[in-house]
HTML snippet that shows the backbone in 3Dmol.js (N, CA, C, O; Angstrom):
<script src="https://3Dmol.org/build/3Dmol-min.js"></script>
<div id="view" style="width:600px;height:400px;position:relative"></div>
<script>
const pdb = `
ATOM      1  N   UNK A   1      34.335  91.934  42.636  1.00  0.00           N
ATOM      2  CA  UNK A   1      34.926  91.521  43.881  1.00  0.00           C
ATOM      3  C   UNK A   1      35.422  90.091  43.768  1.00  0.00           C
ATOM      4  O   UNK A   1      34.861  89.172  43.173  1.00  0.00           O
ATOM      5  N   UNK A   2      36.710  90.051  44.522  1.00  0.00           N
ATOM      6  CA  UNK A   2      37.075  88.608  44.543  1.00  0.00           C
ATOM      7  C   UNK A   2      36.665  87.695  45.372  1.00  0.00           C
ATOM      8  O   UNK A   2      36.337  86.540  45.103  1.00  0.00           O
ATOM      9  N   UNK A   3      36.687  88.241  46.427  1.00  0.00           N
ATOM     10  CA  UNK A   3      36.595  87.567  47.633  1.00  0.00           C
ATOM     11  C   UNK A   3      35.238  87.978  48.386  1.00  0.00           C
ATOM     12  O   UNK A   3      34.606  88.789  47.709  1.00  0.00           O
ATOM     13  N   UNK A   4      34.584  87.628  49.657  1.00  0.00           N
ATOM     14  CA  UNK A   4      33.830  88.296  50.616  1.00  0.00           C
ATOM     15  C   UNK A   4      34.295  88.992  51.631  1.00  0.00           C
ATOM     16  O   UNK A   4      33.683  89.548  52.544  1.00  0.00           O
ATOM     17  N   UNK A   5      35.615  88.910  51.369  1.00  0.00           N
ATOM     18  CA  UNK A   5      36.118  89.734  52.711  1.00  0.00           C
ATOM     19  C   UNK A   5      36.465  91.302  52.052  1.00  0.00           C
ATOM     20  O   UNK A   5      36.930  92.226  52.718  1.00  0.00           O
ATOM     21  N   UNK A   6      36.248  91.344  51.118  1.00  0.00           N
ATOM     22  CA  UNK A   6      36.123  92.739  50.196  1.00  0.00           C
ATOM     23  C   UNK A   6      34.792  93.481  50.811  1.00  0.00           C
ATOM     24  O   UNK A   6      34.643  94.693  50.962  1.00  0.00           O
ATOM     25  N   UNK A   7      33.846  92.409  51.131  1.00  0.00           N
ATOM     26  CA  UNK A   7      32.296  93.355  51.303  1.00  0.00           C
ATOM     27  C   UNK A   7      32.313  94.020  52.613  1.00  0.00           C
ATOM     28  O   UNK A   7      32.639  93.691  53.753  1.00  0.00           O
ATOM     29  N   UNK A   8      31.756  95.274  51.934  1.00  0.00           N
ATOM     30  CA  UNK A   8      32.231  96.078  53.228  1.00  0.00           C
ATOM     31  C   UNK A   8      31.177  95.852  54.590  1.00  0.00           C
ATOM     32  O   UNK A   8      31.532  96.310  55.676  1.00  0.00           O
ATOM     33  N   UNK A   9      29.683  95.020  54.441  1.00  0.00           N
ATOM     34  CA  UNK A   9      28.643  94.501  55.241  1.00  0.00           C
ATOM     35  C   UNK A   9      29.537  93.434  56.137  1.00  0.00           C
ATOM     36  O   UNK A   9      29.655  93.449  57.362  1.00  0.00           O
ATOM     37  N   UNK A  10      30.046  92.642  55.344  1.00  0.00           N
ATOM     38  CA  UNK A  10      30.864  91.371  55.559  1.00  0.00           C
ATOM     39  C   UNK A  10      31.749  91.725  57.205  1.00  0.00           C
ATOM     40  O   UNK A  10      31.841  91.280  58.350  1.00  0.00           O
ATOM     41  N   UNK A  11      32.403  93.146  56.076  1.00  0.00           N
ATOM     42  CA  UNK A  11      33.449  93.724  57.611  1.00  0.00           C
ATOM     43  C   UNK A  11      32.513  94.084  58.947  1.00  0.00           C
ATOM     44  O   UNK A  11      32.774  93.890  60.134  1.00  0.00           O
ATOM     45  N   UNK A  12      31.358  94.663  58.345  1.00  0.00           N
ATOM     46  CA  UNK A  12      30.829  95.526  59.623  1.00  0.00           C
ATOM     47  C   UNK A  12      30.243  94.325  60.513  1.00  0.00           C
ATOM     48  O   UNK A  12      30.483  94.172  61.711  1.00  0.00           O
ATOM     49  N   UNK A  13      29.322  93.387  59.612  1.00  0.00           N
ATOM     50  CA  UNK A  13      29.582  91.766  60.372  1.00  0.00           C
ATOM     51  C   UNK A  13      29.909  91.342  61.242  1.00  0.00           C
ATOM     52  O   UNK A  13      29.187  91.003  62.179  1.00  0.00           O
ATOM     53  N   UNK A  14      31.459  91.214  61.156  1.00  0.00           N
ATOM     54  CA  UNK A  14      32.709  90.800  61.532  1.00  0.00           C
ATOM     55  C   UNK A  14      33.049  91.278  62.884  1.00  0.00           C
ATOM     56  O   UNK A  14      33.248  90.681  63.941  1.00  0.00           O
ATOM     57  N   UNK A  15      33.064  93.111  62.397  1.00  0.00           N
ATOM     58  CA  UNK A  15      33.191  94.086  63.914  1.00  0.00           C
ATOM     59  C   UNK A  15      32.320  93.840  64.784  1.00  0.00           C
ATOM     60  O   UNK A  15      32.717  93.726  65.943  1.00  0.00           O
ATOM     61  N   UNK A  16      30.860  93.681  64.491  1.00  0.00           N
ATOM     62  CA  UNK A  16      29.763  93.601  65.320  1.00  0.00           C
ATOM     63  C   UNK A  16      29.591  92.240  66.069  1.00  0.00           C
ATOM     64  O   UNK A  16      28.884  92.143  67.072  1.00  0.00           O
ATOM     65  N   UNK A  17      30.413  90.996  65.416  1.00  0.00           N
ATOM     66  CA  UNK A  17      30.374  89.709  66.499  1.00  0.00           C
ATOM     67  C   UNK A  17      31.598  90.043  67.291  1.00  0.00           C
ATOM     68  O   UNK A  17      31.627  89.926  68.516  1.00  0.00           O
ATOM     69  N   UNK A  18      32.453  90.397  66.683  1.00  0.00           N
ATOM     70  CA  UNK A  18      33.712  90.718  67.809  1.00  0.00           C
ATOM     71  C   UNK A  18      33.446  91.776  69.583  1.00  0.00           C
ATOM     72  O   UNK A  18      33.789  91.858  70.762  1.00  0.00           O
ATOM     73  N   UNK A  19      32.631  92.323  68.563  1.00  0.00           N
ATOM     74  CA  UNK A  19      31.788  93.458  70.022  1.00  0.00           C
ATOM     75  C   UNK A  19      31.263  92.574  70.959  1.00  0.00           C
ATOM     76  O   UNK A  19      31.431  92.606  72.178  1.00  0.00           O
ATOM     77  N   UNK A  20      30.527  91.675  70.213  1.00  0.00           N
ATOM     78  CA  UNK A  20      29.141  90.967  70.736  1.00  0.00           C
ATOM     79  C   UNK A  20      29.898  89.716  71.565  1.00  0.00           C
ATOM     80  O   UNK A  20      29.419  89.507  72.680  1.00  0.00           O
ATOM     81  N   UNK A  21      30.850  88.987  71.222  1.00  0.00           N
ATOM     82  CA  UNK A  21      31.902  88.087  71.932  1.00  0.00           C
ATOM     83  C   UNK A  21      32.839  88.748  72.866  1.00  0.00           C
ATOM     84  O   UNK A  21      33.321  88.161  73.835  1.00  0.00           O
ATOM     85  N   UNK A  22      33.152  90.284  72.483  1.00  0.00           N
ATOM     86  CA  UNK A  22      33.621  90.657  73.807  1.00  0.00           C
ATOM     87  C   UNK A  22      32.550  91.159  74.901  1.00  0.00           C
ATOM     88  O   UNK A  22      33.208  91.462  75.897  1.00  0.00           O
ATOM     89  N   UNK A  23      31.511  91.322  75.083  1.00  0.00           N
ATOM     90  CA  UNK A  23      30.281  91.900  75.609  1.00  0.00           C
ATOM     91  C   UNK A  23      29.737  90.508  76.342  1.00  0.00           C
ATOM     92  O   UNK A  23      29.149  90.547  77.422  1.00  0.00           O
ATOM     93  N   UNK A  24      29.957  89.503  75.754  1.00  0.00           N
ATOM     94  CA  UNK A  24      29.374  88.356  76.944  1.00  0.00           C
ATOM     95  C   UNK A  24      30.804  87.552  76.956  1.00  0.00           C
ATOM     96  O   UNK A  24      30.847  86.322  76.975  1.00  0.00           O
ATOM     97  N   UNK A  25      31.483  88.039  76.949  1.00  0.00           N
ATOM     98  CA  UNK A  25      32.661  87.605  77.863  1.00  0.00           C
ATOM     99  C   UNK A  25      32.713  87.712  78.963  1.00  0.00           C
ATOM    100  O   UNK A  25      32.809  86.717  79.682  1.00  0.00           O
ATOM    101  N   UNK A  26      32.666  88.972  79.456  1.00  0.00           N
ATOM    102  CA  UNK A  26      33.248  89.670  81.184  1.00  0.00           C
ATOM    103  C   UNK A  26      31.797  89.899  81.805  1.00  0.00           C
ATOM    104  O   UNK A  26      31.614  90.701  82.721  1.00  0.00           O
ATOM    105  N   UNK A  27      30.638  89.026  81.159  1.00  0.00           N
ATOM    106  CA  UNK A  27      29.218  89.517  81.724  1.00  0.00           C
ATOM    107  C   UNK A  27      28.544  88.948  82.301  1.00  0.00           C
ATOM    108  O   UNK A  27      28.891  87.771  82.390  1.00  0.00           O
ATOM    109  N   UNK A  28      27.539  89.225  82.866  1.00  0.00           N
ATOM    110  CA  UNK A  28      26.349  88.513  83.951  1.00  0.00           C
ATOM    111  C   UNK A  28      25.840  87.276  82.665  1.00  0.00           C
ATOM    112  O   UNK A  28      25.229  86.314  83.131  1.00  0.00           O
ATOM    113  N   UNK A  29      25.974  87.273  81.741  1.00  0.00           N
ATOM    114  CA  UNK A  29      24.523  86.813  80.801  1.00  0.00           C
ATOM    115  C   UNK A  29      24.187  85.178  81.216  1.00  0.00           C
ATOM    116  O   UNK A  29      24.916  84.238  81.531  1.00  0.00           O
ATOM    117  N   UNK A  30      22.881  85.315  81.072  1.00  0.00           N
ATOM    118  CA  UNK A  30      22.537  84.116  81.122  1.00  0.00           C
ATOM    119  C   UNK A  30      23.206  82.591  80.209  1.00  0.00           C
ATOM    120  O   UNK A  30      23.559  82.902  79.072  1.00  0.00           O
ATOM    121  N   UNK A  31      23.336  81.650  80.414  1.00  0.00           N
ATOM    122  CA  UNK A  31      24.206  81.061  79.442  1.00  0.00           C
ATOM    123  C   UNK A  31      23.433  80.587  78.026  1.00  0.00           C
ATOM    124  O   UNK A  31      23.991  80.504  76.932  1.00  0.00           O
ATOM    125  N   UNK A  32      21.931  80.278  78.317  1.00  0.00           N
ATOM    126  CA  UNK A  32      21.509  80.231  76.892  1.00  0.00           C
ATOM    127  C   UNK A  32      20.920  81.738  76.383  1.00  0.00           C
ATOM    128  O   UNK A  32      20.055  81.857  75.515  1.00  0.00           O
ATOM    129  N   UNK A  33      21.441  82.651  76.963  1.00  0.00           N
ATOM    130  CA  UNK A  33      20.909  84.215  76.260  1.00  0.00           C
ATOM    131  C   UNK A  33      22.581  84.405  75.234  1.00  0.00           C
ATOM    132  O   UNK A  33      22.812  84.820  74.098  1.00  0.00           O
ATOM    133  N   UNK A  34      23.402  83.891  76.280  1.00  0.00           N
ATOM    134  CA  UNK A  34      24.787  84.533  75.752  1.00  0.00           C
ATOM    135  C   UNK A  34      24.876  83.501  74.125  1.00  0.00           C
ATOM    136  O   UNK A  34      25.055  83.922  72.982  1.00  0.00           O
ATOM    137  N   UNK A  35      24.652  81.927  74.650  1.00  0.00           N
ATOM    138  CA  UNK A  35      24.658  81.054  73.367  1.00  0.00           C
ATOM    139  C   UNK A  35      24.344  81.708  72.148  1.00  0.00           C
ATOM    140  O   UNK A  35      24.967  81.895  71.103  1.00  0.00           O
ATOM    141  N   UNK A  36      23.012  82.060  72.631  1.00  0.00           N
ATOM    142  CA  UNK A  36      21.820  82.143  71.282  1.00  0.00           C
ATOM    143  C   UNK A  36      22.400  83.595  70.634  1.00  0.00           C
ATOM    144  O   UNK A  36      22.361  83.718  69.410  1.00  0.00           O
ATOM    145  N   UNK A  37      22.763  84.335  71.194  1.00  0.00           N
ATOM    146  CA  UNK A  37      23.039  85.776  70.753  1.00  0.00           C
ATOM    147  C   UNK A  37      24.423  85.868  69.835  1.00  0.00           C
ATOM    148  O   UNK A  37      24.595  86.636  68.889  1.00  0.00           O
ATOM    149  N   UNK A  38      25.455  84.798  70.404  1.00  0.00           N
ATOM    150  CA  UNK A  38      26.845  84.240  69.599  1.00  0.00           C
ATOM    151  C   UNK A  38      26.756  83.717  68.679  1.00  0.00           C
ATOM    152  O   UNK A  38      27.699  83.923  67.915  1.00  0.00           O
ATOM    153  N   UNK A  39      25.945  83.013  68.297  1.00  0.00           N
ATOM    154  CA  UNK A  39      25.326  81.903  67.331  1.00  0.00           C
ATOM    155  C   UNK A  39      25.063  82.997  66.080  1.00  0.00           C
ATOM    156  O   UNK A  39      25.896  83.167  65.189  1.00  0.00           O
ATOM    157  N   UNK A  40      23.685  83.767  66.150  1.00  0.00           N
ATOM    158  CA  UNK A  40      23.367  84.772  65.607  1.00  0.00           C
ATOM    159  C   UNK A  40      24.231  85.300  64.848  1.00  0.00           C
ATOM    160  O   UNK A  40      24.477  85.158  63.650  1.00  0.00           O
ATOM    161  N   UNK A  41      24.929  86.284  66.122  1.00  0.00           N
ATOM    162  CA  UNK A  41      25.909  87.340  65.740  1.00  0.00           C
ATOM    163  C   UNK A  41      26.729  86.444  64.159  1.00  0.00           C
ATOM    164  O   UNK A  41      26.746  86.704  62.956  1.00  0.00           O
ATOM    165  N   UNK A  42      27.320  85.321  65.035  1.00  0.00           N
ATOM    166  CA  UNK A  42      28.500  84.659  63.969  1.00  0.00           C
ATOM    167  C   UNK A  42      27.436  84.188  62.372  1.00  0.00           C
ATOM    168  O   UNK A  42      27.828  84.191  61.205  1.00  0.00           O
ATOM    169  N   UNK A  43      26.319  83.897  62.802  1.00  0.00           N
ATOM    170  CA  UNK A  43      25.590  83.491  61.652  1.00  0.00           C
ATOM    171  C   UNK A  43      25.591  84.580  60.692  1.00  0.00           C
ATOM    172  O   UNK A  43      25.808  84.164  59.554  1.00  0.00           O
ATOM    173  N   UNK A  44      25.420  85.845  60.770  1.00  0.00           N
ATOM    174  CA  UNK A  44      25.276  87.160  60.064  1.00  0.00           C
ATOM    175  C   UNK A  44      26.447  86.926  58.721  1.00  0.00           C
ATOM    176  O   UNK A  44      26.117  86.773  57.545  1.00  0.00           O
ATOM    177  N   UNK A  45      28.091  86.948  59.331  1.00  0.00           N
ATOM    178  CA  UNK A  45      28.915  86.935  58.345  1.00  0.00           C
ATOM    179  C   UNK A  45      29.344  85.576  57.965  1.00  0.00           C
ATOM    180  O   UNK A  45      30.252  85.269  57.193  1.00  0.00           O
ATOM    181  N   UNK A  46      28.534  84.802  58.638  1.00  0.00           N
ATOM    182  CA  UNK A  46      29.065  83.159  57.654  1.00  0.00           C
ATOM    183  C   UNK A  46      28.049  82.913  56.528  1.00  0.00           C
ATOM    184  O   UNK A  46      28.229  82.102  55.619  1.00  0.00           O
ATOM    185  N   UNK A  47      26.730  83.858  56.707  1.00  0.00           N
ATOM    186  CA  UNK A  47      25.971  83.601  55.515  1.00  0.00           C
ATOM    187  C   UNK A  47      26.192  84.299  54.455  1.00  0.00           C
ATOM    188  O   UNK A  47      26.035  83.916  53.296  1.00  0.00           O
ATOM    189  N   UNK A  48      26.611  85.477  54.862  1.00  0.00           N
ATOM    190  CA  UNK A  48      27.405  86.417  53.605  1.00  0.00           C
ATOM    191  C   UNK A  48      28.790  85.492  53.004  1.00  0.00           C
ATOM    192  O   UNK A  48      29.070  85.363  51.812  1.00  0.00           O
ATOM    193  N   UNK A  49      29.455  84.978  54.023  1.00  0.00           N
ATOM    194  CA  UNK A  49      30.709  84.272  53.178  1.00  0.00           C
ATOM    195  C   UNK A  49      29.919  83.217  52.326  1.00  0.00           C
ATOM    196  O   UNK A  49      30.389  82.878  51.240  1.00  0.00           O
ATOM    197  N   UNK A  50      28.894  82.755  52.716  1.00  0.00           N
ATOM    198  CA  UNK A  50      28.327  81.405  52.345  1.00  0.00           C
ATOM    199  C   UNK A  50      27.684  81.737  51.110  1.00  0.00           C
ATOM    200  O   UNK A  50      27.612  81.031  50.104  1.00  0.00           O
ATOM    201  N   UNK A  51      27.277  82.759  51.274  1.00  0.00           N
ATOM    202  CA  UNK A  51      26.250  82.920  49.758  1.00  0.00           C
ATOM    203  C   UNK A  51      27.137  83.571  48.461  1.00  0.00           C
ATOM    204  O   UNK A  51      26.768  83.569  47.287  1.00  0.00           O
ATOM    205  N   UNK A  52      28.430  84.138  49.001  1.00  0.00           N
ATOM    206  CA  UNK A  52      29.548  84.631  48.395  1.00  0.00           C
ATOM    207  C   UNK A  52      29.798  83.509  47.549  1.00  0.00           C
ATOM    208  O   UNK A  52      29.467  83.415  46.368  1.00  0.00           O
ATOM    209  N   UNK A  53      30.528  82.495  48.377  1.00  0.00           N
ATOM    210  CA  UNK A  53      30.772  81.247  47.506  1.00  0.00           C
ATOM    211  C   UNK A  53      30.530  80.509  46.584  1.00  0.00           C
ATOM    212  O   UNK A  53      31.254  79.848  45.839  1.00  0.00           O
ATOM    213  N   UNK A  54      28.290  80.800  46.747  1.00  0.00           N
ATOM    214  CA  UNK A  54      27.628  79.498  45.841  1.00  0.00           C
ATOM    215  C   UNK A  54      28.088  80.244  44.610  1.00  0.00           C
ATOM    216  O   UNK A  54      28.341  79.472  43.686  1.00  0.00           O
ATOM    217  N   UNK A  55      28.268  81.515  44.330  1.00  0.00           N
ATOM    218  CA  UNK A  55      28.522  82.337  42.525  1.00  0.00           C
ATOM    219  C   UNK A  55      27.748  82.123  42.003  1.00  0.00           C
ATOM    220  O   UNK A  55      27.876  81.349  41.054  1.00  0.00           O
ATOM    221  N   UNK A  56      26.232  82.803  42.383  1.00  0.00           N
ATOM    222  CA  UNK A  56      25.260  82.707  41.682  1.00  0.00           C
ATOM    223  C   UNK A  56      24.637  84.009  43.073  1.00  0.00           C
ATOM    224  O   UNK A  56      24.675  83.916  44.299  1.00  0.00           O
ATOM    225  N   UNK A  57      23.944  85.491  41.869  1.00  0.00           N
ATOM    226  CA  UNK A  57      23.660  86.255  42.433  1.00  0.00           C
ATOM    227  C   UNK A  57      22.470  86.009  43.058  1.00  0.00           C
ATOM    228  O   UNK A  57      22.137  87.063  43.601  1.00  0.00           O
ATOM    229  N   UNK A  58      21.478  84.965  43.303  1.00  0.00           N
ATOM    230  CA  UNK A  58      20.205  84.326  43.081  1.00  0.00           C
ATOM    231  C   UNK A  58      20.624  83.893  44.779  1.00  0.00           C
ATOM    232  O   UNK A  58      20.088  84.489  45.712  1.00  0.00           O
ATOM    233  N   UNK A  59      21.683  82.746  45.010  1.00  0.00           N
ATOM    234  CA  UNK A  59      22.378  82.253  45.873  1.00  0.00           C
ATOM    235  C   UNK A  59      22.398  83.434  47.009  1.00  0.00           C
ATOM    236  O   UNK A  59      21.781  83.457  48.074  1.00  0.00           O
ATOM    237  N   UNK A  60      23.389  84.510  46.403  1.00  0.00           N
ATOM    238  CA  UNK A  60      24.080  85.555  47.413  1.00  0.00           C
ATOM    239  C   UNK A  60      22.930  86.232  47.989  1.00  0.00           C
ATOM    240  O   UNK A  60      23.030  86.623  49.152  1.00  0.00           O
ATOM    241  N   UNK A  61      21.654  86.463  47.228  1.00  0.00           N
ATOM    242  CA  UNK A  61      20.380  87.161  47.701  1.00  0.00           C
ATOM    243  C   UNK A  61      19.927  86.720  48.965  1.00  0.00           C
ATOM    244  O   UNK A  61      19.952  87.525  49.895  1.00  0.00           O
ATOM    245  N   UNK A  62      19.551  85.665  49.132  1.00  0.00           N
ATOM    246  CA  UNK A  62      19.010  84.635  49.615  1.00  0.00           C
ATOM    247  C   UNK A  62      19.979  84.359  50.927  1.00  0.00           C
ATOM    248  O   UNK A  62      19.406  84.006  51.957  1.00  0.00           O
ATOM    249  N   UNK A  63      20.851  84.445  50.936  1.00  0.00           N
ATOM    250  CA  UNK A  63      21.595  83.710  52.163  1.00  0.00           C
ATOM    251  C   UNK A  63      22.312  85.802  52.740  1.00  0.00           C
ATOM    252  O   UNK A  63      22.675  86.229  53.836  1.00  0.00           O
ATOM    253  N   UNK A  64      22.209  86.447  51.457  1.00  0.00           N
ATOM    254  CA  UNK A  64      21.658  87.788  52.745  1.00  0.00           C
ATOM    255  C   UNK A  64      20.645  88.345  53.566  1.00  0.00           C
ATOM    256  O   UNK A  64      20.734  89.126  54.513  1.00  0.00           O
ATOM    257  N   UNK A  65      19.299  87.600  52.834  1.00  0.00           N
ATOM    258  CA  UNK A  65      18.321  87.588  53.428  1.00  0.00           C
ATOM    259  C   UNK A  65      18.471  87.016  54.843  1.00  0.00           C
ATOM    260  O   UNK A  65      18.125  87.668  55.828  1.00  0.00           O
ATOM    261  N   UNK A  66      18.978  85.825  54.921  1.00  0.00           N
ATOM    262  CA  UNK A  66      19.187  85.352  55.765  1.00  0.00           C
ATOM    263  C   UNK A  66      20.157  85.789  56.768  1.00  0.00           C
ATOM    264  O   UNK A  66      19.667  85.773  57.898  1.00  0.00           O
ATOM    265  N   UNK A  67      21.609  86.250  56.711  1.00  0.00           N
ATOM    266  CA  UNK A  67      21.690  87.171  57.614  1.00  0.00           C
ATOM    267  C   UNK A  67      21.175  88.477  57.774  1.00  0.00           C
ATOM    268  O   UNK A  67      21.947  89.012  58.570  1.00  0.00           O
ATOM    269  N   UNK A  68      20.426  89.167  57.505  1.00  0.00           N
ATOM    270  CA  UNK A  68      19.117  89.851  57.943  1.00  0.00           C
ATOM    271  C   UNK A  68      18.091  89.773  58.676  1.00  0.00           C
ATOM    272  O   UNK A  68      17.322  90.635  59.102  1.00  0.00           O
ATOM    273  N   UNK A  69      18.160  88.166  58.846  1.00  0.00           N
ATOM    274  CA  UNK A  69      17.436  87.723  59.530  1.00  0.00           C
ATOM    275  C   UNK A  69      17.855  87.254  60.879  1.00  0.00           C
ATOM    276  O   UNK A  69      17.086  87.170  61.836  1.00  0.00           O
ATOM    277  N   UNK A  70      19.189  86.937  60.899  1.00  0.00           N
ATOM    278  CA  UNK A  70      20.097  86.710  62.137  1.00  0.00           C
ATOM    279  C   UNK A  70      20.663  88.073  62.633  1.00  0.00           C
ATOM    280  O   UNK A  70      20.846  88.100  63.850  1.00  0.00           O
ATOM    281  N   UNK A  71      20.981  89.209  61.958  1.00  0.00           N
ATOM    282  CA  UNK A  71      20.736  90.568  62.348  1.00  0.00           C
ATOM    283  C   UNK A  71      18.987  91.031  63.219  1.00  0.00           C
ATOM    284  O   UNK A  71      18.926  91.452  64.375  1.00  0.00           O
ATOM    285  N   UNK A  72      18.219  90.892  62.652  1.00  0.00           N
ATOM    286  CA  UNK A  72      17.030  91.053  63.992  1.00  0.00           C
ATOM    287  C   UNK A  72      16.737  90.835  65.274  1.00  0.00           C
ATOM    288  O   UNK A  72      16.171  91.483  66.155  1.00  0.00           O
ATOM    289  N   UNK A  73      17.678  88.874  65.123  1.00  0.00           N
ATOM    290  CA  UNK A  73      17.401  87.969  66.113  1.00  0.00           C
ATOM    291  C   UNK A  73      18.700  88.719  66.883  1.00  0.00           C
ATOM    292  O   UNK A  73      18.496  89.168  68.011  1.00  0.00           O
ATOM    293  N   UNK A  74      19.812  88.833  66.378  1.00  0.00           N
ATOM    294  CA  UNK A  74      20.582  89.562  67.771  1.00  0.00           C
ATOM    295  C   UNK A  74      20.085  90.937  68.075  1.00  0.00           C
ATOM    296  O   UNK A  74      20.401  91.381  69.178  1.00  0.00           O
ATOM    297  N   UNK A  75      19.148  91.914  67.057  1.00  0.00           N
ATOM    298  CA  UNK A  75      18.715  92.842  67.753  1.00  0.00           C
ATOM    299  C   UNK A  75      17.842  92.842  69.114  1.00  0.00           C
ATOM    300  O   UNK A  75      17.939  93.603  70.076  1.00  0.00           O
ATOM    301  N   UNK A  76      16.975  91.776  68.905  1.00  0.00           N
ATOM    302  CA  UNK A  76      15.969  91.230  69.728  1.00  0.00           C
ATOM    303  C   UNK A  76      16.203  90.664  70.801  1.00  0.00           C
ATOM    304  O   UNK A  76      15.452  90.744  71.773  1.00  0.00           O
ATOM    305  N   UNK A  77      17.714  89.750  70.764  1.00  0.00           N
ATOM    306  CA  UNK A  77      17.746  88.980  72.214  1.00  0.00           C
ATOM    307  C   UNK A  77      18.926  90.602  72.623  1.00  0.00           C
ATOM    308  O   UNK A  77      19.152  90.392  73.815  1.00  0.00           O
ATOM    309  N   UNK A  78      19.586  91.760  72.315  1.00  0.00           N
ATOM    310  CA  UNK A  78      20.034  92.424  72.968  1.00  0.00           C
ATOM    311  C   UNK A  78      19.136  93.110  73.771  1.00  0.00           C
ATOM    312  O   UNK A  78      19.330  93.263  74.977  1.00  0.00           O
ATOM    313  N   UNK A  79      17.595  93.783  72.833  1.00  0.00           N
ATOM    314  CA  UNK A  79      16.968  93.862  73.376  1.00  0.00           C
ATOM    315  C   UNK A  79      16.496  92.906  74.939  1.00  0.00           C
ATOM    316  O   UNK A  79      16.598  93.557  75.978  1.00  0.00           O
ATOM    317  N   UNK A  80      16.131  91.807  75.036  1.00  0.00           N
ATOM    318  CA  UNK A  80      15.714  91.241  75.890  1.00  0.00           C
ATOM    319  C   UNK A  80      16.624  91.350  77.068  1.00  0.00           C
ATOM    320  O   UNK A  80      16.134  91.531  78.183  1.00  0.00           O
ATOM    321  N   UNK A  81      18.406  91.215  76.836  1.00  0.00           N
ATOM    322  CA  UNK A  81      19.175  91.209  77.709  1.00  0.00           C
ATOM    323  C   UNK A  81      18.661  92.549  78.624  1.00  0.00           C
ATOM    324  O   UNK A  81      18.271  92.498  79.791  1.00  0.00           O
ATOM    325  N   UNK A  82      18.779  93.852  77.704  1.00  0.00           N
ATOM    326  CA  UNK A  82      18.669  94.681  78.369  1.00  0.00           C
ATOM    327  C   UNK A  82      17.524  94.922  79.354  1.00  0.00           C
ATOM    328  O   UNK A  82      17.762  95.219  80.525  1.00  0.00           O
ATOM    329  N   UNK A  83      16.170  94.783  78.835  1.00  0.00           N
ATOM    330  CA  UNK A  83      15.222  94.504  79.516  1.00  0.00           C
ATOM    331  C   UNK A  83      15.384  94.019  80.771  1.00  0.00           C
ATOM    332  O   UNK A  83      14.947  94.764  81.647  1.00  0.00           O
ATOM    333  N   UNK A  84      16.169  92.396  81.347  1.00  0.00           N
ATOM    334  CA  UNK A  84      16.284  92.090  82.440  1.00  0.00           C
ATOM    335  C   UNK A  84      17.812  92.357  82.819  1.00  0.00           C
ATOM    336  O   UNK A  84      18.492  91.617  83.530  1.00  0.00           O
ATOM    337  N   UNK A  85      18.232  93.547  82.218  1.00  0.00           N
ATOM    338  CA  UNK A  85      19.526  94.231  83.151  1.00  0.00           C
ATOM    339  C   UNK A  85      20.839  93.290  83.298  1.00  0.00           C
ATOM    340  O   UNK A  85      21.688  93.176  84.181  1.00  0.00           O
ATOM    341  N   UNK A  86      20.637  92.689  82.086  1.00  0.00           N
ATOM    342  CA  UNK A  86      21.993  91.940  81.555  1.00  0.00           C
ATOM    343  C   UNK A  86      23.179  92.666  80.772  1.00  0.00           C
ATOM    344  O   UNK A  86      24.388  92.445  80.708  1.00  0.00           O
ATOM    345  N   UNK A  87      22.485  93.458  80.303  1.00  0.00           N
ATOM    346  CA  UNK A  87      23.337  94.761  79.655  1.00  0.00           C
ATOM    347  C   UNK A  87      22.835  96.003  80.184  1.00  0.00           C
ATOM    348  O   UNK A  87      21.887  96.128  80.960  1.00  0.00           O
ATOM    349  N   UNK A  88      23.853  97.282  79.492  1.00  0.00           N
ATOM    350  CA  UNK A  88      23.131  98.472  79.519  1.00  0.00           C
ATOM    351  C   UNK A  88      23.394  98.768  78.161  1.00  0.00           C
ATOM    352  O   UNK A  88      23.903  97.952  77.392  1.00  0.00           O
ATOM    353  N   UNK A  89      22.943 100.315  77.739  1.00  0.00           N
ATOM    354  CA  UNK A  89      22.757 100.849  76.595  1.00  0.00           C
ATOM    355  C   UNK A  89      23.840 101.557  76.008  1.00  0.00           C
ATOM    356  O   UNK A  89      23.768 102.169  74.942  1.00  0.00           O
ATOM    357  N   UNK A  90      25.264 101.418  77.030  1.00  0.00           N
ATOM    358  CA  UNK A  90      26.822 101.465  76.647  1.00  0.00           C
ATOM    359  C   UNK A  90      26.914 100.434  76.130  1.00  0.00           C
ATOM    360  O   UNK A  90      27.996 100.066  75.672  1.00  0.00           O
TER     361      UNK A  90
END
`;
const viewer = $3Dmol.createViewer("view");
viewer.addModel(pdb, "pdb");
viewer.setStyle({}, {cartoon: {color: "spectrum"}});
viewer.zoomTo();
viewer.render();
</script>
């Protein structure tokens, strides 16, 4: 691969903050629920571009770990939204 925008995680990434930025756009959300959940979302595919870059497979591990780890945290605060009826399950 040349690039990170080849990885096909990278794309699904990508789709999933675009969802997630249109979803607290037009919404009730609280403003530090909506922050923290944008942050996240965008963190997922900047650590994949990021670990793409260092060119070292050691590097790329490690900073996927890490969006894996910003993948939970937006599972978790969607969770929470929903809980207090900030979202639904559409």
């Amino acid at each position: 691969m040349k690039s990170f925008e080849e990885i096909e995680v990278y794309q699904k990434a990508i789709n999933s903050t675009v969802e997630i930025f249109k979803t607290t756009e037009n919404s009730k959300f609280n403003h530090n629920i909506k922050n923290q959940l944008e942050r996240a979302a965008l963190s997922i595919s900047n650590n994949i571009a990021e670990g793409f870059e260092m060119q070292s497979n050691k590097q790329l591990i490690k900073f996927l770990y890490i969006s894996k780890g910003s993948s939970g945290e937006c599972r978790n605060i969607l969770k929470v939204a929903k809980e207090i009826d900030q979202i639904s399950d559409s």
